[in-house]
Each structure stands twice: as structure tokens, then as C-alpha cells.
NUBAPA-608377 format. One record per residue: residue number from 1; x, y, z of N, C-alpha, C in turn; residue in one letter. Coordinates in Angstrom, 1 decimal. Layout:
% NUBAPA-608377
- NUM	X	Y	Z	X	Y	Z	X	Y	Z	A
...
//
This chain:
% NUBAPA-608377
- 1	-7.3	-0.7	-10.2	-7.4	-0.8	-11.6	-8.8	-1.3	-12.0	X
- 2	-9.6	-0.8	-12.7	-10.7	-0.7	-13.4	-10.9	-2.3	-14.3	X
- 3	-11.2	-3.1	-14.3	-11.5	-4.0	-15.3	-12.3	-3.9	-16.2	X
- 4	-11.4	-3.9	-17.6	-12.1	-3.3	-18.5	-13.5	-3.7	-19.4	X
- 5	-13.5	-5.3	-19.1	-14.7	-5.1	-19.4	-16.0	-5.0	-18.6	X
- 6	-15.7	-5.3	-17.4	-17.2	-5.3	-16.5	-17.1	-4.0	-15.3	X
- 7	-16.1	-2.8	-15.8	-15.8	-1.6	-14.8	-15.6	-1.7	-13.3	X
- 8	-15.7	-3.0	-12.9	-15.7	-3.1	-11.5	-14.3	-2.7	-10.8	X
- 9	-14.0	-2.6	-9.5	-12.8	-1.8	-9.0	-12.4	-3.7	-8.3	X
- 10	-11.0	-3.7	-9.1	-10.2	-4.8	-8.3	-9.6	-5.1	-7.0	X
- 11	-9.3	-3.6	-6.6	-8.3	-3.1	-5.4	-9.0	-2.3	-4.5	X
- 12	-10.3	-1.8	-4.0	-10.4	-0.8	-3.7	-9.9	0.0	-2.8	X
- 13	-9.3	-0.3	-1.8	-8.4	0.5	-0.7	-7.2	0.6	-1.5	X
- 14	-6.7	0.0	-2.5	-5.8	0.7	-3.0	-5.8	1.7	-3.7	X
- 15	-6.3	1.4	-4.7	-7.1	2.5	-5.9	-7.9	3.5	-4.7	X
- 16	-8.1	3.5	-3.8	-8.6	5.3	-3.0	-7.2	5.5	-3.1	X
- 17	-6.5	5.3	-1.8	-5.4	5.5	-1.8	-4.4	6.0	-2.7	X
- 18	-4.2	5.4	-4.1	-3.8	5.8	-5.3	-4.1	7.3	-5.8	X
- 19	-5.7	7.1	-5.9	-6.5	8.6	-6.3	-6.0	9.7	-5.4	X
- 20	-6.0	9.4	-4.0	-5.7	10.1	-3.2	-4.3	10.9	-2.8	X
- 21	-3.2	10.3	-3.2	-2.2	10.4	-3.3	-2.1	11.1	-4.6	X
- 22	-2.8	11.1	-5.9	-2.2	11.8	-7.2	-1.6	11.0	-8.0	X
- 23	-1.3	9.1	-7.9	-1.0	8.4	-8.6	-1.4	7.5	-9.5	X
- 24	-0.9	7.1	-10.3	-1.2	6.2	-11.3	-0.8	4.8	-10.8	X
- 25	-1.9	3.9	-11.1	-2.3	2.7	-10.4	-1.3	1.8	-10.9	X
- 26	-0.3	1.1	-10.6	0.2	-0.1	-11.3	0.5	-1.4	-11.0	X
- 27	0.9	-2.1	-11.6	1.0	-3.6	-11.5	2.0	-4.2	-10.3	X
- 28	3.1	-3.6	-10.7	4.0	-3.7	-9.6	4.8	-2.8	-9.0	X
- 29	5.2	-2.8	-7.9	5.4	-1.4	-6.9	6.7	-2.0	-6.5	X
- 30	7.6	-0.7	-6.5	9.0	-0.4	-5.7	8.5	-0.4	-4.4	X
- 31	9.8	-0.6	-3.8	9.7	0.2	-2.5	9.6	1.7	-2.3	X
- 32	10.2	2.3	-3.7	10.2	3.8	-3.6	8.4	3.9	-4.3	X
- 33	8.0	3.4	-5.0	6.8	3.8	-5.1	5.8	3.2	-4.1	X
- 34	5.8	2.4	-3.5	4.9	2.1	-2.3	5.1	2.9	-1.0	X
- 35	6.4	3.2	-1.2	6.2	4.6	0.0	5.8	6.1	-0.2	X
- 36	5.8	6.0	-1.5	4.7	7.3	-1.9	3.0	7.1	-1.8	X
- 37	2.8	5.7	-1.6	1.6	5.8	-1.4	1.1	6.4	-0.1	X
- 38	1.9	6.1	0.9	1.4	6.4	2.2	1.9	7.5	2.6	X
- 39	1.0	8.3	2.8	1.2	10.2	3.6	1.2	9.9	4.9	X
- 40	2.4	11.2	5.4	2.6	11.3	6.9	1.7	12.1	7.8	X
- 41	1.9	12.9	8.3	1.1	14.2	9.2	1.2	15.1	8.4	X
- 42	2.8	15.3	7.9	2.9	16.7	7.4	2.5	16.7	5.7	X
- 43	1.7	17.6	5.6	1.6	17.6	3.8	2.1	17.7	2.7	X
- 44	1.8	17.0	2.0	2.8	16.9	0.8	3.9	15.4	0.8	X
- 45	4.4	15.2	2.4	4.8	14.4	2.3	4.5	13.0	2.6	X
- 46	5.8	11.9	2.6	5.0	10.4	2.2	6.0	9.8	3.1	X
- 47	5.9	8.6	3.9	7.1	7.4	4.3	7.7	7.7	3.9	X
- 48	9.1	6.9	4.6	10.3	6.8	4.0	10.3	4.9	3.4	X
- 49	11.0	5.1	2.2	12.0	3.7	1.7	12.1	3.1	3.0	X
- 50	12.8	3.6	4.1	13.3	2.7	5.3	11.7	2.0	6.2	X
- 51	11.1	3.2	6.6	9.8	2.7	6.6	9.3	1.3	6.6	X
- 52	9.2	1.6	5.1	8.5	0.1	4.0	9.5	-0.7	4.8	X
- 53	10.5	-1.0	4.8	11.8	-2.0	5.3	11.6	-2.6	6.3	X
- 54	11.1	-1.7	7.1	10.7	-2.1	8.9	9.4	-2.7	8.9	X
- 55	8.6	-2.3	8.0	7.4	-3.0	7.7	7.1	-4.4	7.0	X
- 56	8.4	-4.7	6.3	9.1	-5.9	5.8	9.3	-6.6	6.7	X
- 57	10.4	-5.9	7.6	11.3	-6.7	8.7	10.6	-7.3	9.8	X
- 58	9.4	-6.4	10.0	8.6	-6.2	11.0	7.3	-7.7	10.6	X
- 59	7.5	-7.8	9.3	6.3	-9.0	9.0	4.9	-8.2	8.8	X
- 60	5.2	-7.3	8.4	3.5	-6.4	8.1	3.7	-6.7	6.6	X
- 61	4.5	-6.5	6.2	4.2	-6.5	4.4	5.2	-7.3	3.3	X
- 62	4.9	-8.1	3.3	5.7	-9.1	2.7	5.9	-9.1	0.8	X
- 63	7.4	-9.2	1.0	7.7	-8.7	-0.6	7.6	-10.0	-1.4	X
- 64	8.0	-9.6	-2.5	8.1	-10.6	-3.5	9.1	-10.5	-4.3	X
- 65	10.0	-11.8	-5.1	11.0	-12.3	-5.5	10.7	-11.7	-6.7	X
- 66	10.8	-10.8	-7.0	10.3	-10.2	-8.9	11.3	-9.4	-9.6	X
- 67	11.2	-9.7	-10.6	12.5	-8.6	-11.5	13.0	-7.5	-11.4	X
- 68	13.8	-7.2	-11.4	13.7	-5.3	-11.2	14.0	-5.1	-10.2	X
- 69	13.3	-3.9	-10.0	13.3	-3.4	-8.7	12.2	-3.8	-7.8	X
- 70	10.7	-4.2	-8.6	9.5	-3.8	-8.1	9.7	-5.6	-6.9	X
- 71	8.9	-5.3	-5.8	8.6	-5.6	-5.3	7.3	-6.5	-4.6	X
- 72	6.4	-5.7	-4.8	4.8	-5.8	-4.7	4.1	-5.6	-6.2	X
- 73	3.3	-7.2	-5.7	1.9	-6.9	-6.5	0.8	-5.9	-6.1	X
- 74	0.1	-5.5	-6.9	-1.1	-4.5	-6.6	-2.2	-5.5	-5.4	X
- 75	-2.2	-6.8	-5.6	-3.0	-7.9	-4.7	-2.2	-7.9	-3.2	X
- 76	-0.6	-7.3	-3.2	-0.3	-7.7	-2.1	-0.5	-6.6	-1.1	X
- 77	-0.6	-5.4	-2.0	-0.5	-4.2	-1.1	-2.2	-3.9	-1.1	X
- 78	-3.3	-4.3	-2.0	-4.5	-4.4	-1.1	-5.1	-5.3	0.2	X
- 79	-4.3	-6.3	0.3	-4.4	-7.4	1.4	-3.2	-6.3	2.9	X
- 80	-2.9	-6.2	2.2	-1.9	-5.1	3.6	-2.8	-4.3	4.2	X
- 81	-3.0	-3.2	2.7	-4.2	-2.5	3.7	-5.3	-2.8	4.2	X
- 82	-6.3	-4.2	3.8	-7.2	-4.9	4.0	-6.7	-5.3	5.8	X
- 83	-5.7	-5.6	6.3	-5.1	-6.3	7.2	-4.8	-5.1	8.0	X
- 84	-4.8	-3.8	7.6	-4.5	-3.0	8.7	-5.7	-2.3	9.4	X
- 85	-5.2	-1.7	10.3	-6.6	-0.8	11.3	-6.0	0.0	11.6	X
- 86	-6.6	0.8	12.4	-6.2	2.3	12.9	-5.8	1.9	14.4	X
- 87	-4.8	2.1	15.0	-4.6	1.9	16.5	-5.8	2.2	17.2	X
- 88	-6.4	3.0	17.2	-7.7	3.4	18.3	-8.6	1.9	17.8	X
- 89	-8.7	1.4	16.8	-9.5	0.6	16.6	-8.8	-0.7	17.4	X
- 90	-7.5	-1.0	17.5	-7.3	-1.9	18.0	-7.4	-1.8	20.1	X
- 91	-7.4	-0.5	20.2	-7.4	-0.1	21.6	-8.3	-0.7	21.9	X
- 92	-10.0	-0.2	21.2	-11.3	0.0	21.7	-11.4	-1.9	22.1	X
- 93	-10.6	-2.7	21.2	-10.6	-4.1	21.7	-9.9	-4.5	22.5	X
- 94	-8.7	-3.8	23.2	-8.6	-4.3	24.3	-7.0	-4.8	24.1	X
- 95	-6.5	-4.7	22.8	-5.2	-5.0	22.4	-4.0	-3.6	22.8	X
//
């Protein structure tokens, strides 16, 4: 999300992500909308709901107690992706 007075990008690995996917950036995210963010191998398509869950369960992505349905702030799911890496990247270390 763009801030509107000084244009700077708040989120940036999210907001690609966002662009990249075909979505509209928001405040707070479902589980069903946070798993449309992330694309699989095959095209067109995205995670599953269960997914996100194991990624919960798993301690990768931690929700939040919020109204609704929504789950995630836009701050939590840029710190996720900030926090992740590509396996090869964790190989080349030795993990």
C-alpha cells in the first residue's frame, strides 16, 4: 500500500506479490485470501486454506485474534515473507 502522502511502498515483498498475483492490497487477510497470494507450480493456481494452517501450526506464520474472519495484518504477512528464503538458499549454508 502506497502512502499517500509521501508515495513510498510500506510492504514491499508484499505489494510485488500482490501485483503479481492480480490482487488488491489490503489491510487484513483471511486465510482464504492469504492463500491466494501464494502460487504453486501449476498456473493459475494458489495454496490451499490447509496450507496456511500448517504454516500456522508449523510456527511460520502467526495469526492474529481479529474480528471476522481476517486474520493477518498486511505488517504480518510482510515480516513472513521478509523471514522466508528459498531452500537452495538455506542449503548453500549448510542447514
Amino acid at each position: 500500500m502506497k502512502s499517500e502522502n509521501t508515495g513510498t511502498i510500506r510492504f514491499p515483498r508484499l505489494e510485488t506479490l500482490v501485483t503479481q498475483q492480480g490482487l488488491i492490497m489490503k489491510g487484513i487477510w483471511s486465510l482464504r485470501d492469504t492463500a491466494q497470494l501464494f502460487p504453486t507450480r501449476l498456473p493459475g493456481k494458489h495454496v490451499s486454506v490447509r496450507t496456511i494452517q500448517s504454516w500456522i501450526r508449523d510456527g511460520k506464520l502467526v495469526p492474529r485474534d481479529l474480528p471476522g474472519r481476517g486474520r493477518f495484518l498486511s505488517e504480518d504477512l510482510e515480516a513472513f515473507l521478509q523471514d522466508s528464503r528459498r531452500r537452495s538458499d538455506d542449503n548453500k549454508q549448510g542447514r
